[in-house]
DRENTOR-622268 format. One line per field, with one value per atom (N, C-alpha, C, CB): residue number from 1; residue in three letters; atom name; x, y, z. Coordinates in nm, 4 decimals. Glycine has a CB too. Layout:
BEGIN
resi	[NUM:...]
resn	[ala:...]
name	[CA:...]
x	[X:...]
y	[Y:...]
z	[Z:...]
END
This chain:
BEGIN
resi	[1:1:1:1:2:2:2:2:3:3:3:3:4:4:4:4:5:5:5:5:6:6:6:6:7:7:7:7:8:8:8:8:9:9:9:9:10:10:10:10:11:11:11:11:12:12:12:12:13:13:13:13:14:14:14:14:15:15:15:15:16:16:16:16:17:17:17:17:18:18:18:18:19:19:19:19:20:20:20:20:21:21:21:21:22:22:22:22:23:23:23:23:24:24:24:24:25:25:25:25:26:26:26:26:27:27:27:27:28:28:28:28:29:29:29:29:30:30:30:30:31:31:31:31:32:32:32:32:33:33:33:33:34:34:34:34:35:35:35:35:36:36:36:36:37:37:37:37:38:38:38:38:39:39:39:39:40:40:40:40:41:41:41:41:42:42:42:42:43:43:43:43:44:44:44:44:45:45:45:45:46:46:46:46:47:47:47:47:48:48:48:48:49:49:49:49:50:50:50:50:51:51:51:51:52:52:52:52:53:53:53:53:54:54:54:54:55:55:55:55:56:56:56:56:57:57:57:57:58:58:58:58:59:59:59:59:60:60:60:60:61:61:61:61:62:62:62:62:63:63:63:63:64:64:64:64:65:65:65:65:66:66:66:66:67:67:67:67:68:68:68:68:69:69:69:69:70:70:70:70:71:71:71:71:72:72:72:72:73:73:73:73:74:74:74:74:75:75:75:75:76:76:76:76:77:77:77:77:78:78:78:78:79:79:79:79:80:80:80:80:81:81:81:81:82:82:82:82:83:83:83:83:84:84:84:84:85:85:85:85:86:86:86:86:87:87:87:87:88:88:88:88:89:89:89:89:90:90:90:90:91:91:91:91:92:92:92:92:93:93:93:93:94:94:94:94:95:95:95:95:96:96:96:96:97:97:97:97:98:98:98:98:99:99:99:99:100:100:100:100:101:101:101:101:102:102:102:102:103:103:103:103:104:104:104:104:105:105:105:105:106:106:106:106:107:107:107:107:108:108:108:108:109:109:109:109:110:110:110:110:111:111:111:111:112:112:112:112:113:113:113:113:114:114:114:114:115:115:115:115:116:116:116:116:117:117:117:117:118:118:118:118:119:119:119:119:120:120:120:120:121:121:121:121:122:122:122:122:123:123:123:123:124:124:124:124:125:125:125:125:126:126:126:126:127:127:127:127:128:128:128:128]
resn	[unk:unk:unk:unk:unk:unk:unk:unk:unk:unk:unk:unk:unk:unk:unk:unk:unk:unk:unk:unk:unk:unk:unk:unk:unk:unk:unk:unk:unk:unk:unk:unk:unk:unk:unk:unk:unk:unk:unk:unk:unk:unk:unk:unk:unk:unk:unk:unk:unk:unk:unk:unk:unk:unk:unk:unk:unk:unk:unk:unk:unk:unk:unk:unk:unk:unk:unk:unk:unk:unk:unk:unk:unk:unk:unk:unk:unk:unk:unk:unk:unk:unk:unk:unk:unk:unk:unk:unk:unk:unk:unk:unk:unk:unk:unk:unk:unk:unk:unk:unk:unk:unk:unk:unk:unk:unk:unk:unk:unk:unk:unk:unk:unk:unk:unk:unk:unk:unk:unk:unk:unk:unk:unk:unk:unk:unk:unk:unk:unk:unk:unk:unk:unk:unk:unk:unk:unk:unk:unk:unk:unk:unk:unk:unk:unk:unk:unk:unk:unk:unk:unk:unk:unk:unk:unk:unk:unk:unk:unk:unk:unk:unk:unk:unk:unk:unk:unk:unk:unk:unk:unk:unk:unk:unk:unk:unk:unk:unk:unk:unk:unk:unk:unk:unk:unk:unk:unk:unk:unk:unk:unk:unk:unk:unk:unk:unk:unk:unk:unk:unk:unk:unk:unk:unk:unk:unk:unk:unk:unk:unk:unk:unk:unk:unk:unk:unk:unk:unk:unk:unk:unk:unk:unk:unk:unk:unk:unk:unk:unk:unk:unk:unk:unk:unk:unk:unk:unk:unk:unk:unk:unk:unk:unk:unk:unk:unk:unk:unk:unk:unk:unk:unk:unk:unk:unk:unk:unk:unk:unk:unk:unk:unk:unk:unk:unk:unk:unk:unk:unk:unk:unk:unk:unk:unk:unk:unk:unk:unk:unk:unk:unk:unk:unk:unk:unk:unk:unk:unk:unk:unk:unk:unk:unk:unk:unk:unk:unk:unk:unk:unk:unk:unk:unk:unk:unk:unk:unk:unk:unk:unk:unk:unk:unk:unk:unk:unk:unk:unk:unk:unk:unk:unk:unk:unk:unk:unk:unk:unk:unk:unk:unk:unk:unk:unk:unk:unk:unk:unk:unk:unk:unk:unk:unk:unk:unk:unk:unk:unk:unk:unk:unk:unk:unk:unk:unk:unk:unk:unk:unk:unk:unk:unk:unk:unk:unk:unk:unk:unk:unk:unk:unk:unk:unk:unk:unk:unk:unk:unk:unk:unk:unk:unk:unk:unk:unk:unk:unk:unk:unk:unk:unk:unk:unk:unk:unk:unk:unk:unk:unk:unk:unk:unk:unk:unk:unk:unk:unk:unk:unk:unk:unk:unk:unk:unk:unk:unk:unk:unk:unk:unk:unk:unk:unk:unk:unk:unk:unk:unk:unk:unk:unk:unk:unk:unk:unk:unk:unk:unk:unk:unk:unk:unk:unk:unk:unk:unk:unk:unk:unk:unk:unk:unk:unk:unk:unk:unk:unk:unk:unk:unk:unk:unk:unk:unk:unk:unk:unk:unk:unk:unk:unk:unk:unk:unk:unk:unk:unk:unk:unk:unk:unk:unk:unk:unk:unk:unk:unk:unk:unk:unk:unk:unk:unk:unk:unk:unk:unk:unk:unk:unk:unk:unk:unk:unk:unk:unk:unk:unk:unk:unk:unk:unk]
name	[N:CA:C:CB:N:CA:C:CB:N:CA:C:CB:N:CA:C:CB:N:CA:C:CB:N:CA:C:CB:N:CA:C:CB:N:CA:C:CB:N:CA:C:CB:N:CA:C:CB:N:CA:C:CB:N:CA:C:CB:N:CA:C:CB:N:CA:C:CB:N:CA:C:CB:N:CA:C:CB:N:CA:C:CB:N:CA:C:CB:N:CA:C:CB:N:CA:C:CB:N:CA:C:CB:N:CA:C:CB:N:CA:C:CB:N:CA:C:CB:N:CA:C:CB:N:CA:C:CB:N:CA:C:CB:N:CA:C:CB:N:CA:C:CB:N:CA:C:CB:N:CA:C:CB:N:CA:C:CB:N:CA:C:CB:N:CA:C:CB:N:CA:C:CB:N:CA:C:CB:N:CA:C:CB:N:CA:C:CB:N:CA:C:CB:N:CA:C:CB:N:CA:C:CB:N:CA:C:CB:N:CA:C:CB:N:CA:C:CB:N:CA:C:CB:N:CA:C:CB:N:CA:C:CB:N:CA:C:CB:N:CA:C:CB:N:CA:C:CB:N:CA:C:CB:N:CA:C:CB:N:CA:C:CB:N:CA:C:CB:N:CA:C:CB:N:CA:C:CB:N:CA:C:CB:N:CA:C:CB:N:CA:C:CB:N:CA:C:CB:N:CA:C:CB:N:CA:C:CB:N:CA:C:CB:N:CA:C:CB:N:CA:C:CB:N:CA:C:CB:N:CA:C:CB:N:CA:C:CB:N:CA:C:CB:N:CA:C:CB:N:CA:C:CB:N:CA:C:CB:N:CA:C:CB:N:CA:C:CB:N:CA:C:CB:N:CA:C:CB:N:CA:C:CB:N:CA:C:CB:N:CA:C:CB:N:CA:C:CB:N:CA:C:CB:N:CA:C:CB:N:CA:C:CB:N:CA:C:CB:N:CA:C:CB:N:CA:C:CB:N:CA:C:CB:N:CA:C:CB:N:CA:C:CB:N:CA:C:CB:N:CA:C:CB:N:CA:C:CB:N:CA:C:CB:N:CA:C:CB:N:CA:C:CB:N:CA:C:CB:N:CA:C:CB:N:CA:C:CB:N:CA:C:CB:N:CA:C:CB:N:CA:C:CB:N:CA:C:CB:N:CA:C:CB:N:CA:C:CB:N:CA:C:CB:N:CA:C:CB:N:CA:C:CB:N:CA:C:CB:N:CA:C:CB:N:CA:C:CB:N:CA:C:CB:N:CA:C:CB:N:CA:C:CB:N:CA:C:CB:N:CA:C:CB:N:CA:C:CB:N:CA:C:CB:N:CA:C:CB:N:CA:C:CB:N:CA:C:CB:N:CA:C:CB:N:CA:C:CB:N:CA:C:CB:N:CA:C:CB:N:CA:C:CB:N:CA:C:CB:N:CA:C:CB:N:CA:C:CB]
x	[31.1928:31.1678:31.0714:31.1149:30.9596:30.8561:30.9103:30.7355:30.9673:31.0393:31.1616:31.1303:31.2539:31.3316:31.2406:31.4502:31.1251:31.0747:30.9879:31.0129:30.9440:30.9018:30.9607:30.8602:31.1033:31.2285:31.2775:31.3407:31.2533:31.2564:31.1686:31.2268:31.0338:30.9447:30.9803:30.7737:31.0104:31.0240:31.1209:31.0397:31.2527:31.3451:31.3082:31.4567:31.2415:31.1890:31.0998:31.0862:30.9700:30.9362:30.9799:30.8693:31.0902:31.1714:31.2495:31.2699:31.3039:31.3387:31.2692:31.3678:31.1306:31.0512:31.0088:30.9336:30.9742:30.9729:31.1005:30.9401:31.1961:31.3309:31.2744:31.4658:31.2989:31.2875:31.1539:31.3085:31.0391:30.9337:30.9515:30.9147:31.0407:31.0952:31.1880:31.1511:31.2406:31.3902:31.3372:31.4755:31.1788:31.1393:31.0683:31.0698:30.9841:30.9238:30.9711:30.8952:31.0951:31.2444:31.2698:31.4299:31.2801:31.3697:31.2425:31.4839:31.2489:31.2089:31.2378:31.2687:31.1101:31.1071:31.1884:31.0109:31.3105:31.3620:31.3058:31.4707:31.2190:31.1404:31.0783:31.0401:31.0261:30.9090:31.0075:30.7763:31.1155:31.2318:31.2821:31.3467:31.3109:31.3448:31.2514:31.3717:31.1058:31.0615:31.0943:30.9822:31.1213:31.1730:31.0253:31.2457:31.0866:31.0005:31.0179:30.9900:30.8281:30.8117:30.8372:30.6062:30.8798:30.8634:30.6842:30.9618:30.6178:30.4918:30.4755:30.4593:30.5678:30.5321:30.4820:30.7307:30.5656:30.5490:30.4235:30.6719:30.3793:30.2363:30.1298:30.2177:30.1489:30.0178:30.0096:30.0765:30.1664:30.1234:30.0682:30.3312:30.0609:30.0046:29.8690:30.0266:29.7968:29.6419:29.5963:29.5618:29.6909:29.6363:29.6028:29.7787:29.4741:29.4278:29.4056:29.3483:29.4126:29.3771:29.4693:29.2427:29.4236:29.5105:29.5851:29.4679:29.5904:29.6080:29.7044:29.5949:29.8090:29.9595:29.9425:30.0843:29.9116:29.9177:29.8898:29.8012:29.7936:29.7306:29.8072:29.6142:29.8710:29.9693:30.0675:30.0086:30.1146:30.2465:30.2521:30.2828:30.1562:30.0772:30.0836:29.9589:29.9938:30.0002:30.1004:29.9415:30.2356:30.3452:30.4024:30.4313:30.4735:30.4491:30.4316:30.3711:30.3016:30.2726:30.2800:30.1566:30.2473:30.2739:30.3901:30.0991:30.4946:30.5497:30.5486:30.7020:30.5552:30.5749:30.4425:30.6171:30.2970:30.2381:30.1399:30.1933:30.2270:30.1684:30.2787:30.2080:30.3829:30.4956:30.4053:30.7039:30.3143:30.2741:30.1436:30.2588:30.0480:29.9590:29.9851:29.8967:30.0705:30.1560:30.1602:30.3181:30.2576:30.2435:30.1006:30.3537:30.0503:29.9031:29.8505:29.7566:29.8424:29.7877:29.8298:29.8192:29.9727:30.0431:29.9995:30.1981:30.0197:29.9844:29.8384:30.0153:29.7394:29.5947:29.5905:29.4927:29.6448:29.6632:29.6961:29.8111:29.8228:29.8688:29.8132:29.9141:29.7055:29.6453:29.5312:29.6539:29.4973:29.3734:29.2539:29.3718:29.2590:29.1539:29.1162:29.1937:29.1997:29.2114:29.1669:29.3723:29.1490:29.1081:29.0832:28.9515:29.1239:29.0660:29.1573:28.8698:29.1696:29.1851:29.0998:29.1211:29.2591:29.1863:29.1916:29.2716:29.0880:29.0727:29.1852:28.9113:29.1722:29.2537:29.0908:29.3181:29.0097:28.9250:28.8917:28.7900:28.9185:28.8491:28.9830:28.8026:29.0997:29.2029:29.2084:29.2834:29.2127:29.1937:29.0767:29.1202:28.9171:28.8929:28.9188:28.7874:28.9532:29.0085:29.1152:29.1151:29.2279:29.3057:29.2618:29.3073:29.1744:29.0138:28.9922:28.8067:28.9505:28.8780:28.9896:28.7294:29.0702:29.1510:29.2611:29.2240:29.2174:29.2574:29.3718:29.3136:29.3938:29.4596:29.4225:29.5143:29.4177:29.3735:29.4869:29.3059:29.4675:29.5963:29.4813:29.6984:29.5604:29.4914:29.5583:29.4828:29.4733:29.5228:29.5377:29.4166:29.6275:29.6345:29.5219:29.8046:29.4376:29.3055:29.3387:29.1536:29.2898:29.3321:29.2134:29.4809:29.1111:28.9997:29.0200:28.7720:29.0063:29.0215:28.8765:29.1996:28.8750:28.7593:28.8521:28.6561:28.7182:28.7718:28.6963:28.7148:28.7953:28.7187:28.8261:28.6986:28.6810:28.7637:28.8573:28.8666:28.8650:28.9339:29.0770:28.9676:29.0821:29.1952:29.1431:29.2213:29.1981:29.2083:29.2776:29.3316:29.2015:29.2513:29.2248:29.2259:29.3160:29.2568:29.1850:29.3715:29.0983:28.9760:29.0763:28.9025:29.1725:29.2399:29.2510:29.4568:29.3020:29.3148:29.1927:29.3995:29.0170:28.9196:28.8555:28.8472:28.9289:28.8384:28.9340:28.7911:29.0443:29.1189:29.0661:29.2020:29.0208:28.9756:28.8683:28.9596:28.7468:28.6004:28.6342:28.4459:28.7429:28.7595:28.7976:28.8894:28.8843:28.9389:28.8044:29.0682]
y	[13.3725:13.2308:13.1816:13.1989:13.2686:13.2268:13.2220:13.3044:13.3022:13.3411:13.2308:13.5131:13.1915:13.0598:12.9070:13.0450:12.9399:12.8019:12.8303:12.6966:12.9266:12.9484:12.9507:13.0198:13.0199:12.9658:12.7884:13.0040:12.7489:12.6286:12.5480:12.6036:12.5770:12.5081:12.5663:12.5570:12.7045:12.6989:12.6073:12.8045:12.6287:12.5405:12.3559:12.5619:12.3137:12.1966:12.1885:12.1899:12.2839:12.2694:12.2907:12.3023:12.3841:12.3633:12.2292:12.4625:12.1726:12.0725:11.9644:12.0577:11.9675:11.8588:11.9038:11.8094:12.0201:12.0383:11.9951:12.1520:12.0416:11.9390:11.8329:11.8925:11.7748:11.6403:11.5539:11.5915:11.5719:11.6107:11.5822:11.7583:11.7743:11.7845:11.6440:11.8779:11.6342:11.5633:11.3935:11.5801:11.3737:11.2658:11.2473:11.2278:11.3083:11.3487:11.3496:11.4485:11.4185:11.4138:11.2580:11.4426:11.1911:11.0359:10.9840:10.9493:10.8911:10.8000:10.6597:10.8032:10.6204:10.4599:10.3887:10.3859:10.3118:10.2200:10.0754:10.2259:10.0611:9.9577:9.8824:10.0089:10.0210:9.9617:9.9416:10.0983:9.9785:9.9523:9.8092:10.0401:9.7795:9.6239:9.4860:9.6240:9.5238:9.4122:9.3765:9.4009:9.2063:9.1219:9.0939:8.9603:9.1182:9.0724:8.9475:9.1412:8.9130:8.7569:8.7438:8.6868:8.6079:8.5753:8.5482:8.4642:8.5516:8.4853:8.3695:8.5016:8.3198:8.1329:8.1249:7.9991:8.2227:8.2019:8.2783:8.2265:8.3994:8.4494:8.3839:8.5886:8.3051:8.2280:8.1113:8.1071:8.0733:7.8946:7.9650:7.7452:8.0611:8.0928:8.0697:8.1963:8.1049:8.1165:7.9796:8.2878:7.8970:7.8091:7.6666:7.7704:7.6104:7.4896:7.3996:7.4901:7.2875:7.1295:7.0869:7.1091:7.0527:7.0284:7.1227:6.9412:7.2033:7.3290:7.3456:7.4488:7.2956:7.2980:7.1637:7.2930:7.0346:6.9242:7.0284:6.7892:7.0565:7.0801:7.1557:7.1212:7.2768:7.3807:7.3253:7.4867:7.1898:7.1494:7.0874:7.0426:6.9761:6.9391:7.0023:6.9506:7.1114:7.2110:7.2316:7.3132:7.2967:7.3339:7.2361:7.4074:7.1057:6.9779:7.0001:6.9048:6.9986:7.0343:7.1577:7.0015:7.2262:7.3518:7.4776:7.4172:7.4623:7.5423:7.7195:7.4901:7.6783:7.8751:7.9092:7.9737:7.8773:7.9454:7.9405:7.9695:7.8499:7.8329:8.0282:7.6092:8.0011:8.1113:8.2578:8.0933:8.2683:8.3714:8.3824:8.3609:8.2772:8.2833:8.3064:8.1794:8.2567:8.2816:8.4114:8.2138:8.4905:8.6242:8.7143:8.6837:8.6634:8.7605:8.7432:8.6908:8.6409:8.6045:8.6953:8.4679:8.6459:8.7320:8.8644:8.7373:8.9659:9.1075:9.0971:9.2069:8.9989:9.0235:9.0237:8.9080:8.9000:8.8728:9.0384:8.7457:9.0618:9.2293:9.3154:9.2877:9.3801:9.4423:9.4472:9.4568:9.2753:9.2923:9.2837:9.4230:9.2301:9.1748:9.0653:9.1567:8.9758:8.8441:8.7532:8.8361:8.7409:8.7380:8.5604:8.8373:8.5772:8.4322:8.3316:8.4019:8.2018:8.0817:8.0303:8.0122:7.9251:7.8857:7.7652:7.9077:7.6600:7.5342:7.4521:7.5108:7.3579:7.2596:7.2447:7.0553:7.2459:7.2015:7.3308:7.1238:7.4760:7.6009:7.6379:7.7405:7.6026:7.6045:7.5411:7.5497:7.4357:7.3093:7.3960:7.1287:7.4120:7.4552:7.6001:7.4264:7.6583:7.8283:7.7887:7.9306:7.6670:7.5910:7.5692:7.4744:7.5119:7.4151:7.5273:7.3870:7.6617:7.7364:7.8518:7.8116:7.8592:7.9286:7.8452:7.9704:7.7446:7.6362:7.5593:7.7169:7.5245:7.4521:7.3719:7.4878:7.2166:7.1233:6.9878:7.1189:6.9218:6.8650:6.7475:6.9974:6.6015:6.5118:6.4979:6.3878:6.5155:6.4827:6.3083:6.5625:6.3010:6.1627:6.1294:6.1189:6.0252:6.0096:5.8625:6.0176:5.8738:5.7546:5.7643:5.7485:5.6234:5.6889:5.5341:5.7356:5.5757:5.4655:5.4728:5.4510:5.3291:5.3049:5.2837:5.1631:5.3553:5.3508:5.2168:5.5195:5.0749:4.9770:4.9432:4.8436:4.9732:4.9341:5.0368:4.7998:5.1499:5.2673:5.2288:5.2999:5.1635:5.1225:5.1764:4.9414:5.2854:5.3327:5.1668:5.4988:5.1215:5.0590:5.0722:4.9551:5.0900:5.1143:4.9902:5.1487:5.0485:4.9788:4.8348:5.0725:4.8912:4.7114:4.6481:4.7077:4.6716:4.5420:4.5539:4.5643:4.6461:4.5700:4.4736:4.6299:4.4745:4.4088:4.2198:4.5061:4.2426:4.1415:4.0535:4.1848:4.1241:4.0624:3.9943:4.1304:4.0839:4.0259:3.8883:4.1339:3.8854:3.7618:3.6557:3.7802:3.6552:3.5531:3.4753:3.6085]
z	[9.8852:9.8970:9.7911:10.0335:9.7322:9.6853:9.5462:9.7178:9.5566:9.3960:9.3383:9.4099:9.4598:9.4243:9.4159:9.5476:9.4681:9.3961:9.3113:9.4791:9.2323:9.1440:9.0221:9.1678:9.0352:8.9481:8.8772:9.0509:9.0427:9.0463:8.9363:9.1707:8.9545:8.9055:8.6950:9.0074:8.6850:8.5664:8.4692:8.5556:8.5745:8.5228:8.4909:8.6289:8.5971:8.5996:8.4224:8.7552:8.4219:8.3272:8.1825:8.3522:8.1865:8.0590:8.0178:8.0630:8.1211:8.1105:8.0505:8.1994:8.1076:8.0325:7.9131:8.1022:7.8736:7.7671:7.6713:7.7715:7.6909:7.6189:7.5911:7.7102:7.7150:7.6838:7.6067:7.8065:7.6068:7.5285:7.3623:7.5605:7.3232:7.2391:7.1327:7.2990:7.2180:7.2284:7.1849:7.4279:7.2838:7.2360:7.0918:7.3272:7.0472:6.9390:6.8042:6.9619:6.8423:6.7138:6.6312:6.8204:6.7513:6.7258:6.7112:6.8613:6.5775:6.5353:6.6552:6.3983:6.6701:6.7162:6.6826:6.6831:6.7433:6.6839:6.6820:6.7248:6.7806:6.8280:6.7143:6.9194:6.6624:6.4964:6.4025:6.4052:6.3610:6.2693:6.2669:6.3079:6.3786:6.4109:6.3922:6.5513:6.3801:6.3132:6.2357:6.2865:6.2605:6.1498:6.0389:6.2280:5.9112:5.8313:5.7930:5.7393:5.7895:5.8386:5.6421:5.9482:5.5672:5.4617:5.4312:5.4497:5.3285:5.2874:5.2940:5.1817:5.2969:5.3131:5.4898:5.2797:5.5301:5.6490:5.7434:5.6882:5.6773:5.7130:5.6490:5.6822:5.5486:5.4776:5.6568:5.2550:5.6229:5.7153:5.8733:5.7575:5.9240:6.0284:6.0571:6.0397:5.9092:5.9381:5.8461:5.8776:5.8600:5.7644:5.9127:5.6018:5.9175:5.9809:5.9354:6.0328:6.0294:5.9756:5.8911:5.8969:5.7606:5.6930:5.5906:5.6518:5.6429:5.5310:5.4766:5.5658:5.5813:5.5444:5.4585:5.6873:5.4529:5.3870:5.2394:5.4437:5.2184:5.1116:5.0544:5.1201:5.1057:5.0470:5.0180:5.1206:5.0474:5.0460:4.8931:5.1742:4.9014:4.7911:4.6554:4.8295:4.6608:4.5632:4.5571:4.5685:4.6239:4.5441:4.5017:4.5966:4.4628:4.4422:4.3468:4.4982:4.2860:4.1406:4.0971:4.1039:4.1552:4.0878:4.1939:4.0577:4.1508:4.2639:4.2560:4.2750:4.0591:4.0607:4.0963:3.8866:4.0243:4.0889:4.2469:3.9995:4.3212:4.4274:4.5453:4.4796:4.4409:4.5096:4.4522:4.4254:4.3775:4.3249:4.4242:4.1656:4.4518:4.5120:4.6771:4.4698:4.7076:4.8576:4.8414:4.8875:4.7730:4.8089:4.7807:4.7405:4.7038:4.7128:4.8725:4.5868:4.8971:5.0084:5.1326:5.0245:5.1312:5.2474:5.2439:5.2392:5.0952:5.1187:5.1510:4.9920:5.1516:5.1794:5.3336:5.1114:5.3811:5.5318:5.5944:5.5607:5.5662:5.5811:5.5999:5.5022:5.4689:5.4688:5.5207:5.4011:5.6275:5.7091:5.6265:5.7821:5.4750:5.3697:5.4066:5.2349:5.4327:5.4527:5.6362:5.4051:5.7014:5.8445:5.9110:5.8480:5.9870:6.0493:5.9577:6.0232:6.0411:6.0154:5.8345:6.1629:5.7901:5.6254:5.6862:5.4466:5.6264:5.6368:5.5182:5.6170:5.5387:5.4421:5.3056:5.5614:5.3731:5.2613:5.1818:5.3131:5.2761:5.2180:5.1110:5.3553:5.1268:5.0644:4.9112:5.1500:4.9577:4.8509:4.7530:4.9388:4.8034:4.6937:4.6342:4.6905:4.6852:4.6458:4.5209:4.8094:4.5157:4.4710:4.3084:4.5628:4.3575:4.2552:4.1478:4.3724:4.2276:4.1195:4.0605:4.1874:4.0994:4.0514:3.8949:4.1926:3.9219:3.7911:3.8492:3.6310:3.9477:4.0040:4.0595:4.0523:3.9901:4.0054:4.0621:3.8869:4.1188:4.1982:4.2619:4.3351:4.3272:4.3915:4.5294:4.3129:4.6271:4.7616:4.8166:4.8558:4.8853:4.9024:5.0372:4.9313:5.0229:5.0982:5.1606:4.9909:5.2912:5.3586:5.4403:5.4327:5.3962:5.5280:5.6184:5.4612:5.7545:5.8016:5.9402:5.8458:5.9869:6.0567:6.2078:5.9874:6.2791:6.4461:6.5273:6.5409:6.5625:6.6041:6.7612:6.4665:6.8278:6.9834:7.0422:6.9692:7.0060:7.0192:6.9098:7.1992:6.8416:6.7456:6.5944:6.7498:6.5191:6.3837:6.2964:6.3829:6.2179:6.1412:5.9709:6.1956:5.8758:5.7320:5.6928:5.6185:5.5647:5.4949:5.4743:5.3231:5.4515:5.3842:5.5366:5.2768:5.6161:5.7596:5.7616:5.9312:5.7652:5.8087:5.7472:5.8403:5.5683:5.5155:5.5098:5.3524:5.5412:5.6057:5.6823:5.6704:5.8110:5.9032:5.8706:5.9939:5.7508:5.7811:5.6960:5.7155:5.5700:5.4805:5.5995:5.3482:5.7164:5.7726:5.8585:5.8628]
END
């Protein structure tokens, strides 16, 4: 009796060993199937505020090397160099000093009465 479940138990453990085995062999397919994201599209992730305005902007004027600076970026993002959220303004000047100079379109407007109105309707109003 002692001996058929002792049998028992060996067979059991060969088995898992197989299987063990068997797992170890095969490659993950899980990790294979990530879709690779494009760079335009890992830059615009970490980009805030206006960041996307600004990137858009820049390519606009400059498209090839905004497509050259996109991918540096992306492999930095990647490689975990790169971290955290970019501002529209931390962008813009990274933009600036790299010799890429470009004008953003600026609209400042005043908050009256909980109503946003631009400099031209307030200064409308004060002439009437």
């Amino acid at each position: 009796m002692s001996s058929e479940i002792e049998l028992l138990r060996q067979k059991k453990a060969l088995e898992l060993r197989k299987k063990m085995l068997l797992s170890q062999e095969k490659p993950t397919p899980v990790a294979a199937e990530t879709p690779k994201l494009s760079s335009r599209d890992v830059v615009q992730k970490i980009l805030t505020g206006r960041g996307a305005e600004v990137l858009a902007t820049a390519r606009r004027y400059y498209p090839k090397e905004i497509g050259i600076i996109e991918e540096n970026l992306a492999r930095l993002i990647d490689s975990g160099r790169l971290k955290g959220p970019v501002s529209g303004e931390e962008l813009y000047s990274f933009l600036r000093r790299v010799g890429l100079s470009f004008s953003m379109d600026t609209k400042i407007r005043v908050k009256e009465h909980g109503e946003l109105k631009t400099l031209e309707e307030k200064f409308r109003e004060g002439v009437r």
